[in-house]
C-alpha positions as CSV (number, residue, x, y, z in Angstrom):
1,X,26.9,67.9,104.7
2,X,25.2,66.5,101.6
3,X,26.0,62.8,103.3
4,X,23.6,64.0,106.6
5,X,21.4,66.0,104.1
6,X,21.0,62.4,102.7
7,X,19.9,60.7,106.0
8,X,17.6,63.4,106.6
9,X,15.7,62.7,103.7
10,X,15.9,58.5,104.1
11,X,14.6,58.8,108.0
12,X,11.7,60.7,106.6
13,X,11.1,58.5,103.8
14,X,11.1,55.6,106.8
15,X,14.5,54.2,105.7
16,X,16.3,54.7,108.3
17,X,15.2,55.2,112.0
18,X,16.7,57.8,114.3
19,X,18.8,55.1,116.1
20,X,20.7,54.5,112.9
21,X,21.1,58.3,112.3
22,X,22.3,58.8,115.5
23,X,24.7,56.1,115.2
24,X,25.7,57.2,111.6
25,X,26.2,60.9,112.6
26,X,28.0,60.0,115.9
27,X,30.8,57.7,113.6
28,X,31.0,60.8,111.0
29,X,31.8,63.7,113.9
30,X,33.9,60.7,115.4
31,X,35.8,60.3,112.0
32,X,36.3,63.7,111.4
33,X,37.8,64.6,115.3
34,X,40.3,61.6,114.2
35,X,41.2,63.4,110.8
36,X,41.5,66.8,111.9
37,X,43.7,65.2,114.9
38,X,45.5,63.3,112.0
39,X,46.4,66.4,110.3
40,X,47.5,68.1,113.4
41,X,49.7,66.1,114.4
42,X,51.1,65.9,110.7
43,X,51.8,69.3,110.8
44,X,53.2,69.5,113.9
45,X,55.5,66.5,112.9
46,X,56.4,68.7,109.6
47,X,57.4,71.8,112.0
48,X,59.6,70.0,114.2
49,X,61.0,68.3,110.9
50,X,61.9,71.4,109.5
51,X,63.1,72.8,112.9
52,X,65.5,70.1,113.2
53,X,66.7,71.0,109.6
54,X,67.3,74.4,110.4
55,X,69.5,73.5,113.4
56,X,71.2,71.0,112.2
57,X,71.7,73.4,108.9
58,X,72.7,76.3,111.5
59,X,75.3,73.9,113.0
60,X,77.0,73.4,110.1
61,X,77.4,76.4,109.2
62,X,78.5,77.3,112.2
63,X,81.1,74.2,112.6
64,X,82.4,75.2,108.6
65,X,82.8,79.0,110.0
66,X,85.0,77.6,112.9
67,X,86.3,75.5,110.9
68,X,87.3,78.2,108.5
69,X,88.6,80.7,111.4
70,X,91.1,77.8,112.6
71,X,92.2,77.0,109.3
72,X,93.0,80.5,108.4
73,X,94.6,81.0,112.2
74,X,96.6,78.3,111.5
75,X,98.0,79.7,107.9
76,X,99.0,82.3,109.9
77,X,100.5,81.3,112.7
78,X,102.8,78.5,110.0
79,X,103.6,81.8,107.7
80,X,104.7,83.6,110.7
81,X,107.1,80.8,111.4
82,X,108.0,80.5,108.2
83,X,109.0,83.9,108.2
84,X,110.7,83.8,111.7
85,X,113.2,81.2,110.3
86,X,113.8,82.7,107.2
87,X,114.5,85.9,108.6
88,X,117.1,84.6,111.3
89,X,118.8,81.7,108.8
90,X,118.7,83.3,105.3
91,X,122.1,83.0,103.2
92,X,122.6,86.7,102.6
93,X,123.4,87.6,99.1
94,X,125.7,90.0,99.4
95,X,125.7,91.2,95.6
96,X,124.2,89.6,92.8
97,X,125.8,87.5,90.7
98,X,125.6,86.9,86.8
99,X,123.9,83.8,86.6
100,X,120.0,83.5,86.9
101,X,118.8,80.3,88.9
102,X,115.0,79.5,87.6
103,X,112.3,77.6,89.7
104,X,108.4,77.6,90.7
105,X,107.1,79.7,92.6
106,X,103.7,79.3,94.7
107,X,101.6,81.0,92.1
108,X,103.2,78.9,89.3
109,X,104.8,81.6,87.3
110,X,108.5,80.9,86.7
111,X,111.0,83.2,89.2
112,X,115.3,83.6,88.8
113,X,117.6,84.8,91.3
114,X,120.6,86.6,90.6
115,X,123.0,84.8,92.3
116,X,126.9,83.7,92.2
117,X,128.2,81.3,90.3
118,X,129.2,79.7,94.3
119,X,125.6,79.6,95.5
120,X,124.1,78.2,91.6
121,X,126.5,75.3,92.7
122,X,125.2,74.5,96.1
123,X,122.3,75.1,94.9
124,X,122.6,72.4,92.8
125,X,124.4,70.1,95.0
126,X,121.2,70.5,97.9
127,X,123.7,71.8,100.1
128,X,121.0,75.6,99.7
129,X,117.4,75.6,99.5
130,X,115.2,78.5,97.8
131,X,112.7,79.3,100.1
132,X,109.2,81.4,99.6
133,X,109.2,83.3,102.9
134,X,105.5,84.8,102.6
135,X,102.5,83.7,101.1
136,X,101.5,84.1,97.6
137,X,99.0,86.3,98.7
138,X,101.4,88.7,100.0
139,X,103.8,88.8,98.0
140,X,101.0,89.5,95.3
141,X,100.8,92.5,96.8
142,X,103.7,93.7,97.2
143,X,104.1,93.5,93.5
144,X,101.4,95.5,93.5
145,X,102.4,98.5,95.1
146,X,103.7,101.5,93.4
147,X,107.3,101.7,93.1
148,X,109.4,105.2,92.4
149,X,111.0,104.5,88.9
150,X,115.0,105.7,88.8
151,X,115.4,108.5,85.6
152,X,117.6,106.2,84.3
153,X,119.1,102.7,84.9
154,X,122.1,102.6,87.3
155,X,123.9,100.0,85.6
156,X,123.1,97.3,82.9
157,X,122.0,94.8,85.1
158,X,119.3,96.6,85.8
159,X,118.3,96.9,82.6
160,X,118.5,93.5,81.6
161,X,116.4,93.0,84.6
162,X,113.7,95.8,83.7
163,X,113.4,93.8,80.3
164,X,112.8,91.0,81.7
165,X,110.0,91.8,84.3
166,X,108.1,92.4,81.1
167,X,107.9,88.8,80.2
168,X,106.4,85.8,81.8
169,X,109.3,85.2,83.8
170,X,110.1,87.7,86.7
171,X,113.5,88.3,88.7
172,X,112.5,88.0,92.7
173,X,114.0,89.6,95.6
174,X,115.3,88.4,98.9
175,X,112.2,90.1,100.5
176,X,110.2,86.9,99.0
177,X,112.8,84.6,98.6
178,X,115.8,83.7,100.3
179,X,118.3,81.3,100.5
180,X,118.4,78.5,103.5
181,X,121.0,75.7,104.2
182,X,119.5,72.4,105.0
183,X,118.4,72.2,108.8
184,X,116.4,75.3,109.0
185,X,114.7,73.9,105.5
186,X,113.6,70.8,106.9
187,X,112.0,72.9,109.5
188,X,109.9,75.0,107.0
189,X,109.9,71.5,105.1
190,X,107.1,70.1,108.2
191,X,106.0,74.0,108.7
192,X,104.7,74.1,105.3
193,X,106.3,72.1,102.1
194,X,104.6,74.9,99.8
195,X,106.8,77.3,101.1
196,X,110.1,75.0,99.8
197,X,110.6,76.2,96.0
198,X,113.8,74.4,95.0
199,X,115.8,71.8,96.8
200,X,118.3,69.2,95.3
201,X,118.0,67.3,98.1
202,X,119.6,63.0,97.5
203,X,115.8,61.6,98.5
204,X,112.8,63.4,96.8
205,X,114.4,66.6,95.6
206,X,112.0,69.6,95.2
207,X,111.4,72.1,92.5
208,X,112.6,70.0,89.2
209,X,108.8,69.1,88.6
210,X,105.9,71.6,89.4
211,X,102.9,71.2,90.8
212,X,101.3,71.4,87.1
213,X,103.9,68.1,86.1
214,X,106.3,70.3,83.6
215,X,109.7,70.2,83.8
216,X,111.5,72.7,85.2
217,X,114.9,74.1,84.3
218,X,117.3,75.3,86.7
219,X,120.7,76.5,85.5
């Protein structure tokens, strides 16, 4: 405005003639068509920039959520067979012995069994495999659940075991761990080699080491 204000005044100070100004005001309406196209088509270029963002953000999120969903279905479907063997192969303890056999579990705190001085040795020799037939999650709780608490002790195994649950370390069941001989523990070896807590297997024996790198005892 104050640029055409300015021509004004020079074509009636005989500076300029009207040709000129109409020549000079035809480049600026020109100039400023082209700008405001300019910008238009900048900020149409901006939306579909951010457009394509937010797709290609929705399809990630989408393709992590599937991603996710399989994942978990998959957990499932390997703890399900996990559990399928276990439940069919286990070595049944009949009665608990007097010896306590220590290893990792999956949540890294330190489990025994009570088992016979017959099963410690195969144990030992990889002839038996300790195996964690549910997930850590699971078994969490079932820990958690409330239990009915005997008036008194029925024997003093029991109590040595009610001592001990107050520790670090914790005596576990056959419900969460069980016993398998070495066939149906290769199988839950390529099912899910988390779920194999002690094996004295000749090549790469499992459970001597934790996940953490300290040694661990098993007597």
């Amino acid at each position: 405005m104050a640029i055409q204000n300015l021509r004004d005044k020079l074509l009636k100070a005989g500076l300029v003639d009207k040709k000129q100004k109409v020549l000079a005001d035809t480049q600026d309406r020109r100039e400023k068509k082209q700008r405001g196209a300019d910008e238009l088509a900048a900020a149409e270029a901006e939306k579909q920039r951010l457009f394509a963002e937010k797709q290609a953000q929705e399809a990630e999120e989408r393709r992590q959520a599937e991603l996710a969903k399989a994942t978990e279905r998959a957990e499932r479907e390997a703890a399900h067979r996990v559990r399928n063997i276990c439940d069919r192969w286990a070595v049944r303890v009949t009665r608990p012995g007097q010896r306590r056999f220590y290893f990792v579990q999956r949540s890294g705190r330190v489990g025994y069994l009570w088992l016979p001085d017959a099963l410690c040795d195969q144990l030992c020799l990889g002839a038996l495999a300790i195996i964690e037939r549910m997930p850590s999650a699971e078994i969490a709780e079932l820990a958690s659940r409330p239990r009915p608490q005997a008036r008194k002790p029925r024997s003093l195994l029991q109590q040595l075991i009610g001592q001990v649950k107050k520790g670090q370390m914790q005596v576990v069941s056959e419900e969460t761990h069980v016993l398998l001989a070495p066939e149906p523990a290769e199988r839950i070896l390529a099912i899910d080699p988390s779920a194999v807590r002690f094996w004295a297997r000749s090549q790469k024996p499992l459970g001597y080491v934790s996940e953490a790198g300290e040694g661990v005892a098993a007597t």
